[in-house]
Structure formats: structure tokens, C-alpha cells
LOVEXLUM-211720 format. One record per residue: residue in three letters; x, y, z of N, C-alpha, C, O, CB in turn. Coordinates in steps of 0.2 Angstrom, whole numbers, padded with zeros to 4 digits, always signed. Glycine has a CB too. Example, Ala and Ser with C-alpha at 12.3 -4.5 7.8 and 13.67 -1.06 7.14 Angstrom:
residues 2
ALA+0066-0028+0039+0062-0022+0039+0066-0016+0039+0071-0017+0042+0057-0022+0045/SER+0064-0011+0035+0068-0005+0036+0064+0000+0039+0067+0006+0040+0070-0003+0029/
//
This chain:
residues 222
UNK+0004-0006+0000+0000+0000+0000+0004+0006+0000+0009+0007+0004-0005+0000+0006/UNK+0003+0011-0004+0006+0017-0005+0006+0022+0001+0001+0020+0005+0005+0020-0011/UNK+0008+0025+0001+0007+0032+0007-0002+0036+0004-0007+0038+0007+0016+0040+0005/UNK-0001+0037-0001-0006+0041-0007-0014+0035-0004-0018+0038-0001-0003+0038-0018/UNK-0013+0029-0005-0017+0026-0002-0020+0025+0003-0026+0025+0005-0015+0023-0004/UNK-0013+0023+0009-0015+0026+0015-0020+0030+0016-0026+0030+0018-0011+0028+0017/UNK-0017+0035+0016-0021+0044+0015-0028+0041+0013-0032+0039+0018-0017+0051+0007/UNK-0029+0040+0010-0037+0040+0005-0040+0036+0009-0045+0038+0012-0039+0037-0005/UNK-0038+0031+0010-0043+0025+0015-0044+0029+0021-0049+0028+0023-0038+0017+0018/UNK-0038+0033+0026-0042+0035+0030-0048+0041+0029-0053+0042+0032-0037+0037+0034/UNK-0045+0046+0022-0050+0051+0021-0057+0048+0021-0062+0050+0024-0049+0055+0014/UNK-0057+0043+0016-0063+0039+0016-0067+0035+0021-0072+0033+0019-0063+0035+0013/UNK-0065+0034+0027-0068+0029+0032-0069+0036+0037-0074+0036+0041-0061+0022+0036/UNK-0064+0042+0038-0068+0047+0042-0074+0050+0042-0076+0051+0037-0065+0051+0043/UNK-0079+0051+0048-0083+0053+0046-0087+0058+0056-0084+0056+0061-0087+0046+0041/UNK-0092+0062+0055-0093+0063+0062-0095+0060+0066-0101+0061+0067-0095+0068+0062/UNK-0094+0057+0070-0098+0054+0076-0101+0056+0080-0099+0058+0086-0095+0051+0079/UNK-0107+0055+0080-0112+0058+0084-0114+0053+0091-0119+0055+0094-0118+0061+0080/UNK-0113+0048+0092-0116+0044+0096-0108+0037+0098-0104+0035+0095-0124+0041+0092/UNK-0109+0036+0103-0102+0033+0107-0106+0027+0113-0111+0027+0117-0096+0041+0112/UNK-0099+0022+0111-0099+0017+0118-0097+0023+0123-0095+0029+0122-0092+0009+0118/UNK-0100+0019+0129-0099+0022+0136-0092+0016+0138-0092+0012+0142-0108+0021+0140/UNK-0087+0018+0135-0082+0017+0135-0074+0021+0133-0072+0022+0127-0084+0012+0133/UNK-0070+0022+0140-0064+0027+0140-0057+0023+0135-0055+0018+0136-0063+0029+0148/UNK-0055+0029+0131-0049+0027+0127-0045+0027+0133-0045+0031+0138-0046+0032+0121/UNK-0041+0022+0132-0033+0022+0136-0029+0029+0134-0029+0032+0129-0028+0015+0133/UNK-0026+0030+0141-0021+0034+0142-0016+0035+0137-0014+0040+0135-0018+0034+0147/UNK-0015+0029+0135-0008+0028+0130-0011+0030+0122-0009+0035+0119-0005+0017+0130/UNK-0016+0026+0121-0019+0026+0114-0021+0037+0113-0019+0040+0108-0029+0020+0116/UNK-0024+0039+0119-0023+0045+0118-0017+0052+0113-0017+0056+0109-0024+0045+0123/UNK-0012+0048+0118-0007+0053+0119-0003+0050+0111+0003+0052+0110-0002+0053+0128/UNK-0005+0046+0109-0002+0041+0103-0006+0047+0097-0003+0048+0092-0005+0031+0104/UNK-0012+0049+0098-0017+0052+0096-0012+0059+0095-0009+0061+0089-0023+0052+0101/UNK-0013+0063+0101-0010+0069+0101-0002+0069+0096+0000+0073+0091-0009+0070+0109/UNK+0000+0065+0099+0009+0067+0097+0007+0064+0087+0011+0066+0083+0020+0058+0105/UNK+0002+0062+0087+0003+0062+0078+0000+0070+0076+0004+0074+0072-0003+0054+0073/UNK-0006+0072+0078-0007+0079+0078-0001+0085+0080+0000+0089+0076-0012+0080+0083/UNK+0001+0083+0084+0009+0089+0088+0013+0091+0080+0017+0095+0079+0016+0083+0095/UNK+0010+0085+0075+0017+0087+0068+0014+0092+0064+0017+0095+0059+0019+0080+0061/UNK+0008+0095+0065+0004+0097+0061+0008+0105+0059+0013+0107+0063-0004+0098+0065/UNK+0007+0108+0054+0013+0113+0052+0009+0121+0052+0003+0122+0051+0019+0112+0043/UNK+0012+0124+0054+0008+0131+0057+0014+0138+0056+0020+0137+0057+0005+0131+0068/UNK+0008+0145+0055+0011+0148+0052+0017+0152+0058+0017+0153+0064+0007+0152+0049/UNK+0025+0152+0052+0031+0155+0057+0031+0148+0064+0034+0149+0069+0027+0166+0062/UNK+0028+0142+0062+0030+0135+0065+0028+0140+0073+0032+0139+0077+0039+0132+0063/UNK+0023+0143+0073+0020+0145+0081+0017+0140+0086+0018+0140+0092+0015+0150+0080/UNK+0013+0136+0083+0012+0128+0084+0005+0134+0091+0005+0133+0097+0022+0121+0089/UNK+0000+0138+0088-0002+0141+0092-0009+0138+0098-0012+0140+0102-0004+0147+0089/UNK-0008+0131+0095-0017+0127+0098-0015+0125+0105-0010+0121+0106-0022+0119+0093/UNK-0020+0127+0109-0018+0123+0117-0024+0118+0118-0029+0121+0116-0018+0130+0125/UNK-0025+0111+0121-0030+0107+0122-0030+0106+0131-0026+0105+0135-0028+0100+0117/UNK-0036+0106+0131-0039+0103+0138-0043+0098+0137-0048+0099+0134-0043+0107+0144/UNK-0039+0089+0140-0042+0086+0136-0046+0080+0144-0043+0076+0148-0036+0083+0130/UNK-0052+0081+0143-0056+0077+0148-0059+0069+0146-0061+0065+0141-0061+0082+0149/UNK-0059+0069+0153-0063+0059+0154-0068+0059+0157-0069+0063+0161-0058+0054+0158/UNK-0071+0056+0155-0076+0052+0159-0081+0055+0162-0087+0056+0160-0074+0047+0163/UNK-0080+0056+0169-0085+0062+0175-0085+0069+0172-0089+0073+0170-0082+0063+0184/UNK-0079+0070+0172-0077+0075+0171-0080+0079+0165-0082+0085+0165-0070+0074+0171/UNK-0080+0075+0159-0085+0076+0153-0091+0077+0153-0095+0080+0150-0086+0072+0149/UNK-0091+0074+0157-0101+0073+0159-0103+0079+0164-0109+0082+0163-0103+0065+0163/UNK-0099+0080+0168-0099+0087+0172-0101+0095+0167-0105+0100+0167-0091+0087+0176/UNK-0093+0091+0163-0094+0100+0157-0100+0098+0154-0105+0102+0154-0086+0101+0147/UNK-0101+0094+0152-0107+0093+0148-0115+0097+0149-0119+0100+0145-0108+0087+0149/UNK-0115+0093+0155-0122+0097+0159-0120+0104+0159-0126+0107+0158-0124+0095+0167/UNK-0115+0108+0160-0114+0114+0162-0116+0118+0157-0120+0123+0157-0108+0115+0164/UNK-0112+0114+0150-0114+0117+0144-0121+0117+0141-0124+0122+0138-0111+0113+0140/UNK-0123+0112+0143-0134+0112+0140-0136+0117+0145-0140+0122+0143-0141+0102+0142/UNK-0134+0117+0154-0136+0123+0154-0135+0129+0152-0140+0132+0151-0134+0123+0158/UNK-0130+0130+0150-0128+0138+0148-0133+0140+0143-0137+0145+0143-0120+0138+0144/UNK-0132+0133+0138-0135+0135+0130-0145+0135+0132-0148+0139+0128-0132+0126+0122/UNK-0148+0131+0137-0152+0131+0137-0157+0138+0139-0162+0140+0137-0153+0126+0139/UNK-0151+0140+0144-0154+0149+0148-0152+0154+0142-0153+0160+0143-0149+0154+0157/UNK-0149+0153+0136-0148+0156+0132-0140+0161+0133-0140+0166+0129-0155+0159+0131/UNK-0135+0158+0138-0128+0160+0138-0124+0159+0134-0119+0156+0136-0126+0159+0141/UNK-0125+0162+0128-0121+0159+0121-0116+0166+0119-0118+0172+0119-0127+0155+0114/UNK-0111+0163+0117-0104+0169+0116-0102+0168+0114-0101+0163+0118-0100+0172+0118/UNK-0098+0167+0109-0089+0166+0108-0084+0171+0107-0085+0177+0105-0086+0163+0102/UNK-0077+0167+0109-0070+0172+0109-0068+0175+0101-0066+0180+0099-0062+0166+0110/UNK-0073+0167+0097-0069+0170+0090-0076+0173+0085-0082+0171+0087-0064+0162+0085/UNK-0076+0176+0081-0082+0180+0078-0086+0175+0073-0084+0175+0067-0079+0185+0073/UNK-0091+0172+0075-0094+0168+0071-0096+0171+0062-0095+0177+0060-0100+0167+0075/UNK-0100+0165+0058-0101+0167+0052-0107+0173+0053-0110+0173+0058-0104+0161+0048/UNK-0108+0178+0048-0112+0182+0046-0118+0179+0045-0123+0180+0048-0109+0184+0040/UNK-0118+0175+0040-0123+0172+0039-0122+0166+0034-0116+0164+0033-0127+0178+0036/UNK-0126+0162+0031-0127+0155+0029-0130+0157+0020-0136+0157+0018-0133+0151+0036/UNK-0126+0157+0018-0131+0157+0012-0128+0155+0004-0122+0155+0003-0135+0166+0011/UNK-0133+0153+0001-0132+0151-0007-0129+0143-0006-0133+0139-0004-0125+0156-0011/UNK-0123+0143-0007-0122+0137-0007-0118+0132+0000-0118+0126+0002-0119+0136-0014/UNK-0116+0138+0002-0114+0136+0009-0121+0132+0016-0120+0128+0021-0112+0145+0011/UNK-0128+0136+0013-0135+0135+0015-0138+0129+0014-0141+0125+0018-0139+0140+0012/UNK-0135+0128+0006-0136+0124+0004-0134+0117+0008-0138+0113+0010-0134+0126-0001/UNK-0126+0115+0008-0123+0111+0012-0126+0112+0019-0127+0106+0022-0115+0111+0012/UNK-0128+0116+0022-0127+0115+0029-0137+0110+0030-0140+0109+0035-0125+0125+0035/UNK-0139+0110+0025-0146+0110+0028-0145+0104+0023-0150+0101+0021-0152+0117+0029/UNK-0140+0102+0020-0139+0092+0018-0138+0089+0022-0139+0083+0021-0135+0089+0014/UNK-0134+0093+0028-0129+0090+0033-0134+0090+0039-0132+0087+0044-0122+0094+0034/UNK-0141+0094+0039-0144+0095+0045-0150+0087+0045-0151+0083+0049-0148+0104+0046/UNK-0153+0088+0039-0160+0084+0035-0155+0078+0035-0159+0073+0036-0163+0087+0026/UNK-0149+0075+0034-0144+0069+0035-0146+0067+0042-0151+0063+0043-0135+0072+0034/UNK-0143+0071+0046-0143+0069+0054-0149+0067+0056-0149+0062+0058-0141+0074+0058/UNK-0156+0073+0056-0163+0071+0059-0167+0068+0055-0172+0066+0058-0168+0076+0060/UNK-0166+0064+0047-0168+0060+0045-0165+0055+0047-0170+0051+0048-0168+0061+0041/UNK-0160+0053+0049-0157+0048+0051-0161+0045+0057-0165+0040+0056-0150+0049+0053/UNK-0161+0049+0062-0164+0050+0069-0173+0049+0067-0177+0046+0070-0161+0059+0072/UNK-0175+0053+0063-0182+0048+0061-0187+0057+0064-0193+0057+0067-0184+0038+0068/UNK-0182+0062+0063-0184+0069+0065-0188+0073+0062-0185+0077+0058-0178+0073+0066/UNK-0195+0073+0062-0198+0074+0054-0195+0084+0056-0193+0085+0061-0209+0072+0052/UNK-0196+0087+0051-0194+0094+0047-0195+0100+0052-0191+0103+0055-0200+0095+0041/UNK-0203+0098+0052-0207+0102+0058-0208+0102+0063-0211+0106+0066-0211+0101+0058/UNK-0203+0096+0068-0205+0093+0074-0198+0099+0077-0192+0097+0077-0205+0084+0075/UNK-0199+0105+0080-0197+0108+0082-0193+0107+0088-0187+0109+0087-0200+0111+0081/UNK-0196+0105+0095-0195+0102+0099-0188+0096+0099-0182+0097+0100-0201+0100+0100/UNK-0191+0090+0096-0185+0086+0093-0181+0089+0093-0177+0090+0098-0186+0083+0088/UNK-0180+0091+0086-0174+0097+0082-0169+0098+0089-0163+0097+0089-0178+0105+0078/UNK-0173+0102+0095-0169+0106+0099-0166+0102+0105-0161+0104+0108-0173+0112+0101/UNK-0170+0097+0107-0167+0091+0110-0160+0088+0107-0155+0087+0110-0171+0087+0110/UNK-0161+0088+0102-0154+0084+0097-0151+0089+0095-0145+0087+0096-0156+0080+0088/UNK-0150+0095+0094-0147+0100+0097-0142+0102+0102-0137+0105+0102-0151+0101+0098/UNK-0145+0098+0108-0141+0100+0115-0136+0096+0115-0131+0097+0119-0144+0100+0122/UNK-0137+0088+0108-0131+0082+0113-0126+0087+0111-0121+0086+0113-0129+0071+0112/UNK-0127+0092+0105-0119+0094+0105-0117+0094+0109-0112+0091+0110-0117+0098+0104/UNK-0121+0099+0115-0117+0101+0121-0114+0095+0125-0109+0097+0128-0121+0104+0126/UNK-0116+0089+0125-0114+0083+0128-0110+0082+0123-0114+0078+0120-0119+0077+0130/UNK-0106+0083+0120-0101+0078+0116-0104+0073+0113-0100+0068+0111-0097+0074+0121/UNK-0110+0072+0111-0114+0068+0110-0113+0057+0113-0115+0052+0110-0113+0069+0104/UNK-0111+0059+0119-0110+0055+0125-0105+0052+0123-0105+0046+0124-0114+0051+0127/UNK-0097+0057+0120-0090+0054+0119-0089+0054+0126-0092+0059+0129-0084+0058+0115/UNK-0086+0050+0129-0081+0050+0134-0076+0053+0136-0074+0054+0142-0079+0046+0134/UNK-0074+0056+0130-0067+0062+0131-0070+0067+0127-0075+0067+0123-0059+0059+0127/UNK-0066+0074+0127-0068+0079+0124-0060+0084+0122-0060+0088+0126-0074+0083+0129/UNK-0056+0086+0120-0051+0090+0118-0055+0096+0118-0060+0096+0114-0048+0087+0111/UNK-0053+0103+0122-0055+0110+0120-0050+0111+0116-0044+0109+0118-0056+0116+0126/UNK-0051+0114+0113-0045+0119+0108-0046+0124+0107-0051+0127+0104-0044+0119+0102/UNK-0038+0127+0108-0038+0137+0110-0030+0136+0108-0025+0132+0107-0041+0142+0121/UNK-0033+0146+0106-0028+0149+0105-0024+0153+0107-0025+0153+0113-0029+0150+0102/UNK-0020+0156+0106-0016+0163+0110-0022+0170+0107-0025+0170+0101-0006+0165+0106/UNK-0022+0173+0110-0028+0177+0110-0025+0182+0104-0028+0184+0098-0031+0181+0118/UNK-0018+0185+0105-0014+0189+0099-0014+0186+0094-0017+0190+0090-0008+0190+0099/UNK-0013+0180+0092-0011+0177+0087-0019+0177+0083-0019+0173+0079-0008+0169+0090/UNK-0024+0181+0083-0029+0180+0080-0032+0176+0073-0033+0170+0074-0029+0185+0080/UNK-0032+0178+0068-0037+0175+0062-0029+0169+0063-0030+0163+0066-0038+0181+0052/UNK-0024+0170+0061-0020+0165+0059-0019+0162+0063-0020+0156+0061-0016+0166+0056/UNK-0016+0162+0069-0019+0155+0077-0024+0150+0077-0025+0144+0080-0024+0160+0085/UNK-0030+0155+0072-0037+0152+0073-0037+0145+0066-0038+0139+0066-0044+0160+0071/UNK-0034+0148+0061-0031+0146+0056-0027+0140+0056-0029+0135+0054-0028+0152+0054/UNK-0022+0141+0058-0020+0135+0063-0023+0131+0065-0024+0126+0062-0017+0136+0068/UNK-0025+0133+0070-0029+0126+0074-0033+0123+0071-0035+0118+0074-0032+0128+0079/UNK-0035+0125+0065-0041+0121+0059-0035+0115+0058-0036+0109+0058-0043+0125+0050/UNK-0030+0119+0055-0026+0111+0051-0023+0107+0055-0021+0102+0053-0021+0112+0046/UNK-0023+0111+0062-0022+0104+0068-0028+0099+0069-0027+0093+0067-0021+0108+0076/UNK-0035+0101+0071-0038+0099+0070-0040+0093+0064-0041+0087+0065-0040+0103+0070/UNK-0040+0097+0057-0039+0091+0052-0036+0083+0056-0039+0078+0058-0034+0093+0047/UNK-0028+0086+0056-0024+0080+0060-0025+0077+0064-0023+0071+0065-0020+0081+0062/UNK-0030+0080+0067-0029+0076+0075-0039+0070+0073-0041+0066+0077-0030+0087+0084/UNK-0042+0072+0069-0046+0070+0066-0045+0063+0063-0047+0057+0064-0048+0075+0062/UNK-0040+0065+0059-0035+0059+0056-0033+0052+0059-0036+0046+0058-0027+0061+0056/UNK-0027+0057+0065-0027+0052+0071-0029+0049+0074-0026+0045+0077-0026+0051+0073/UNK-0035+0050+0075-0040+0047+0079-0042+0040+0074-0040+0034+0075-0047+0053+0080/UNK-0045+0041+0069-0045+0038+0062-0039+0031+0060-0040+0026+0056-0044+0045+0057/UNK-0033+0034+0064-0029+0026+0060-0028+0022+0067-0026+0016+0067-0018+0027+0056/UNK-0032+0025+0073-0029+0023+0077-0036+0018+0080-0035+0013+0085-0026+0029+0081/UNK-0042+0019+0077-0047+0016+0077-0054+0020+0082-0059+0019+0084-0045+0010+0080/UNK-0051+0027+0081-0055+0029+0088-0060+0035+0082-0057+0038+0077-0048+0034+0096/UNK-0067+0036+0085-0071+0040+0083-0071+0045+0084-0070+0045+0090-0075+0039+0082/UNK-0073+0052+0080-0072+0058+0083-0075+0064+0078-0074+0066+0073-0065+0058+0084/UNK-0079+0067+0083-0084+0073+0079-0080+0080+0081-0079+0080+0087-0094+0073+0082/UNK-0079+0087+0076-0076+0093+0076-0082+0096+0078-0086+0096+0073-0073+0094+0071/UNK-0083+0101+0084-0086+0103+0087-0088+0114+0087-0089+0118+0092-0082+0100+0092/UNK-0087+0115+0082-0088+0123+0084-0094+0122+0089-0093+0124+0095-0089+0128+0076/UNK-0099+0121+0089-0106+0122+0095-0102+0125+0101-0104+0130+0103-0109+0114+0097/UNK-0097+0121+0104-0095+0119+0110-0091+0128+0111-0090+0131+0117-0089+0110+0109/UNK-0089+0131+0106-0085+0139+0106-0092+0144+0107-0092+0149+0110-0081+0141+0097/UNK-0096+0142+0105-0102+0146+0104-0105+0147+0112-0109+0151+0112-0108+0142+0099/UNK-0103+0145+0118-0103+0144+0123-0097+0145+0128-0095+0141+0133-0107+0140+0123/UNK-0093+0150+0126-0087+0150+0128-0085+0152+0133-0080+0150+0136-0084+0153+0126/UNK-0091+0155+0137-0089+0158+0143-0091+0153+0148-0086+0153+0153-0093+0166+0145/UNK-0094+0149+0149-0096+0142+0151-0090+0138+0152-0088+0135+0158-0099+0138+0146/UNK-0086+0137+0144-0082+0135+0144-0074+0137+0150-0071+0134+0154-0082+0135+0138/UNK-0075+0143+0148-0069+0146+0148-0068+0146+0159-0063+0146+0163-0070+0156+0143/UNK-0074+0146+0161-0076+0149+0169-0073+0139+0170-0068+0138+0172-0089+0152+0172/UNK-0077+0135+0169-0078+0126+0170-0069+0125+0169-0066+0120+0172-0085+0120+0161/UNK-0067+0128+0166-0059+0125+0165-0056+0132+0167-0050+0130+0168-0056+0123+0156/UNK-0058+0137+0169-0050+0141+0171-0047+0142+0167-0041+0142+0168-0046+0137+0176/UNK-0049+0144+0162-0046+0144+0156-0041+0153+0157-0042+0157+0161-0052+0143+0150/UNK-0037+0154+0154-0034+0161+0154-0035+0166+0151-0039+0164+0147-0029+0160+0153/UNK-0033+0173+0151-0038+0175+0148-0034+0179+0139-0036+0183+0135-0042+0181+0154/UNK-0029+0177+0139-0024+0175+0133-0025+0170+0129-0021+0171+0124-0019+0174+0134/UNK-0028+0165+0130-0032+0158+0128-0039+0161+0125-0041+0167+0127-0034+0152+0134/UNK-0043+0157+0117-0047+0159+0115-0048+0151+0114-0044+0147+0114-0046+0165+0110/UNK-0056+0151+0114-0059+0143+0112-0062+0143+0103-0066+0146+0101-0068+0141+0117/UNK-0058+0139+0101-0060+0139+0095-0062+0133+0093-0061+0131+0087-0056+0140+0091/UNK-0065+0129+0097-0071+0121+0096-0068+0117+0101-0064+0118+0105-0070+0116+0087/UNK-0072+0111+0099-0068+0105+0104-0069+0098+0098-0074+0097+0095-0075+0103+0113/UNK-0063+0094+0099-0065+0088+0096-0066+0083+0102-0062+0083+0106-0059+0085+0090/UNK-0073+0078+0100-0075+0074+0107-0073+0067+0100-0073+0067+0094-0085+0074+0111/UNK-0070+0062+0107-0069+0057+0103-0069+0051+0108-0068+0053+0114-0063+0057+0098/UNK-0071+0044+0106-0071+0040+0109-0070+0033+0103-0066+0032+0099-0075+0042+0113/UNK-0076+0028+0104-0077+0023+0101-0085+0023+0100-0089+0022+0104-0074+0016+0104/UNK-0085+0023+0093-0093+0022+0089-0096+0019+0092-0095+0013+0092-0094+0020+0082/UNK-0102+0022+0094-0109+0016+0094-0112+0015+0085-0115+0019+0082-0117+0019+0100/UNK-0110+0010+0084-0109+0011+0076-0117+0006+0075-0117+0004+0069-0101+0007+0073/UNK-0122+0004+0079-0129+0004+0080-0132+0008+0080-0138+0007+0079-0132+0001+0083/UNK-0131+0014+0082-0134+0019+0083-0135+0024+0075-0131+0026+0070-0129+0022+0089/UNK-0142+0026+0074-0145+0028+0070-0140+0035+0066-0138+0036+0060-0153+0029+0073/UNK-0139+0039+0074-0135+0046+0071-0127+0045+0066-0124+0049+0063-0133+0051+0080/UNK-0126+0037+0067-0122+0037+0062-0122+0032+0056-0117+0029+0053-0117+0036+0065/UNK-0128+0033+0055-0131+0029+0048-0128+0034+0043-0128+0031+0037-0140+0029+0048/UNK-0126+0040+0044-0129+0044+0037-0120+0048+0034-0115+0046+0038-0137+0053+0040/UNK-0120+0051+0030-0115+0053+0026-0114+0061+0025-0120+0063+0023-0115+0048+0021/UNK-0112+0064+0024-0112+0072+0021-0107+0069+0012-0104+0064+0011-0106+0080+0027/UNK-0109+0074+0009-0107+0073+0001-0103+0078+0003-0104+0082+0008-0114+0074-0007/UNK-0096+0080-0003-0092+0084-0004-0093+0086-0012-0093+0083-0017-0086+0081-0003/UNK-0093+0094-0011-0091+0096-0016-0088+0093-0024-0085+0088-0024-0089+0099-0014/UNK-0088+0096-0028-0082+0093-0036-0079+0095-0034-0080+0099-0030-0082+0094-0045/UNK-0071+0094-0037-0065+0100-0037-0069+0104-0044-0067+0109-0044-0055+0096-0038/UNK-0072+0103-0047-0073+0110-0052-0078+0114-0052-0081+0117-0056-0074+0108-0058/UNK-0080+0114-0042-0085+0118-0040-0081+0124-0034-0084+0128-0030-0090+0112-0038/UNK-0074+0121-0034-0070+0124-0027-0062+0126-0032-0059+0131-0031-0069+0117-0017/UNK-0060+0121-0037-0053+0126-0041-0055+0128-0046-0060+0126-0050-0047+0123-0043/UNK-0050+0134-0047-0049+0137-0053-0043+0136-0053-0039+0137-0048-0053+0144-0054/UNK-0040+0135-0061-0034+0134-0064-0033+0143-0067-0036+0146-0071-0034+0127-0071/UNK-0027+0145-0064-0025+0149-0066-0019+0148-0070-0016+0153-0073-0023+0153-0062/
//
């Protein structure tokens, strides 16, 4: 098997996981996790993403804290969310939404539902572990920038290593939650969380797929 190959088998088997065994990755398997992400390359090699990476209670503690937050309506972030959703961007997000509550058996209209399924973001969607990911607060757009393509990686590794794992912006959208529950510093900025564990791969929320773009819909040859 080539390297090229490699690559594509893992691109192709990753996917988001929204539902998990109630069961904790080893310590070892983790940090096996991390140190393949740690290579990830960032601008001026600043290496700007900091992780708080939780287990078990501890998850489940942030968790609740989080549905609280979001449920009284305490929602913020460090980093500047999208404007707005539209054309074709609108488009993908509400293939990726009708994917998930179809899966789940969520009809359109059932508003309620919708907002229930909704909160497991806040739960990690019952991962066992959760990674916060932040930045240096100076280090702005390109910190933030960074930490996407760490992210990617760390998505990856999860991925050869057997372990499932969903990319989290929800979890920034409630930052001050975040930020009070961890102590976080005030030079640190939250830019998502990746939760990961091992798939409940019976579970309905991971029945479904998102489609990707053509490349002749995202390059142009100059």
C-alpha cells in the first residue's frame, strides 16, 4: 500500500460521530493520538493550539454545564462567528442537517425534537473524552487558522488509530461556560472541541454521510 493510499482510506472511512460506547480510550492510545497531531505545520511554525483534554465524569460534568448555559440562552464566543449562511454554503449545511434528523427519524417540523438533538452537542454527544481547543488570543485569524489544520490531523489520528471523533464549533459558541468550567486564561481563546471516543456504530445518528463538493466547483486553474 502506498502512502497516497493510505491517506485516501483514512479520508474515506472518516466521518462525524455523533453517538459513542460508554467506554474510555486508554491513556496511552490518547497521547499516541495527540503526538501524531503535535506534527501538524503552522504559520512562522508557532504551533499556536492549546488542548484541555477530559474523561469520563469530568465530561459529563462539562457537559451538563454546557446544555445549561445554552439552554438559559448564555451563548458567546472568543472567535467571531459566520455572518450568515447562504447560497451554497446554506445549501450544504441543511444536507448536513436533514442527513442527521432524518437519520434519527426527526420529521422537518418537529421543532422540539430538532432542539433536543441539538443539545447532545453540548454533551459531546455521549464521547467519553472531549479535547477544548484554543488559542493565543494575539495570534488572531491565523492562530485560529492554525488550529483548523491541527484539527484536520488530529481528526486523522483518531481515524488510524481506530478511535471516533466529531469537530465541534457548537461547543465555542458557549465560551464563557467553557472558559469559567476550565479556568481557562484570559490570553487563551476557544476555537471548538473535538470529542472522541469509540462508535456506537448501531446507533441511527451514524447511519448517514455528508457529500463533498467537485473539485470543479471549489478550483480554478490559473
Amino acid at each position: 500500500m502506498t502512502d497516497y493510499d493510505a491517506l485516501d482510506g483514512l479520508l474515506a472511512r472518516r466521518r462525524s460521530c455523533r453517538a459513542y460506547l460508554d467506554r474510555e480510550v486508554p491513556r496511552a492510545d490518547i497521547e499516541r493520538m495527540l503526538a501524531l497531531a503535535q506534527r501538524t505545520a503552522s504559520w512562522c511554525n508557532t504551533q499556536p493550539w492549546g488542548l484541555v483534554v477530559t474523561s469520563g465524569a469530568t465530561t459529563k460534568e462539562l457537559g451538563e454545564v454546557l446544555v445549561d448555559a445554552a439552554t438559559r440562552g448564555a451563548r458567546g464566543s472568543d472567535l467571531p462567528g459566520p455572518a450568515a449562511y447562504e447560497g451554497v454554503y446554506q445549501d450544504r449545511r441543511r444536507e448536513s442537517g436533514h442527513g442527521l434528523y432524518g437519520s434519527l427519524g426527526i420529521e422537518r417540523n418537529d421543532g422540539p425534537a430538532r432542539s433536543r438533538q441539538a443539545l447532545e452537542n453540548f454533551r459531546f454527544f455521549g464521547a467519553p473524552h472531549t479535547a477544548i481547543v484554543t488559542s493565543d488570543r494575539q495570534l488572531g485569524t491565523y492562530g485560529a487558522v492554525d488550529c483548523g489544520a491541527y484539527v484536520g490531523n488530529l481528526l486523522l489520528a483518531a481515524e488510524s488509530l481506530g478511535l471516533a471523533a466529531v469537530a465541534q464549533a457548537a461547543i465555542a459558541m458557549v465560551s464563557g461556560a467553557v472558559r469559567e468550567f476550565l479556568r481557562l486564561p484570559d490570553d487563551r481563546v476557544v476555537v471548538c472541541a473535538v470529542s472522541f471516543g469509540y462508535a456506537d456504530e448501531g446507533h441511527p445518528a451514524n447511519a448517514f454521510r455528508t457529500s463533498r463538493a467537485a473539485l470543479d466547483d471549489v478550483v480554478t486553474w490559473a
